[in-house]
N, C-alpha and C positions, 0 to 999 in steps of 0.2 A: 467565373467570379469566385473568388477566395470566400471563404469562410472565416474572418477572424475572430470567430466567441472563442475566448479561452476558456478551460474547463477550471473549476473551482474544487478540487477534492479536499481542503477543510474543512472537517467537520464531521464529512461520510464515513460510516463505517464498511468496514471492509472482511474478510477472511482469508487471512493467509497460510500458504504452506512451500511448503521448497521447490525451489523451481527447478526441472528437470535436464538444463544446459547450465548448470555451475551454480547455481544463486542459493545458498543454504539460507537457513534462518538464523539468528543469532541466538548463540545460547541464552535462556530462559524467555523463550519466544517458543509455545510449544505448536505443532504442528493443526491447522482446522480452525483455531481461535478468531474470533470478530476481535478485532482492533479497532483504535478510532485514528483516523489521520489527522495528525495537528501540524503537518507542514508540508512541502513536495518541491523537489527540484529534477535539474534534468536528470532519468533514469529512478530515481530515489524518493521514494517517501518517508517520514517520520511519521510513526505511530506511537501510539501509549494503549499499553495492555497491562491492568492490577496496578496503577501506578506508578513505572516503569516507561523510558522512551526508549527506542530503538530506531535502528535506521537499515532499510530494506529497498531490497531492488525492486522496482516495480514488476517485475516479473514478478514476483513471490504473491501479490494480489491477485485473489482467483477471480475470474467474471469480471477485471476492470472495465470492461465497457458497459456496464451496468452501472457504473456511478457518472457515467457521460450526462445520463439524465439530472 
């Protein structure tokens, strides 16, 4: 049987850092920071960190299966 709950990451905070097959952070995104995600599509989150958005690979989110919850 499938499973169809989709996951909800608005809202969740998270901590990012650079991912280690290609995914850098965006300058003034500094490395270890809790962001907050205010949006997500396929591969890609939007976060805001010091009120500033960015947009990051979901690789760059450490522990994401910790916000599954």
């Amino acid at each position: 049987m499938k499973n169809s709950r989709r996951i909800n990451y608005v809202g969740k905070t998270a901590r990012v850092r650079s991912d280690f097959t290609g995914h850098p952070l965006p300058e003034g995104l500094p490395e270890g920071v809790s962001v907050r995600i205010v949006g997500f599509d396929l591969g890609h989150f939007d976060v805001v960190y010091l009120g500033r958005h960015f947009r990051i690979s979901m690789a760059c989110v450490e522990n994401l299966h910790h916000l599954w919850k």
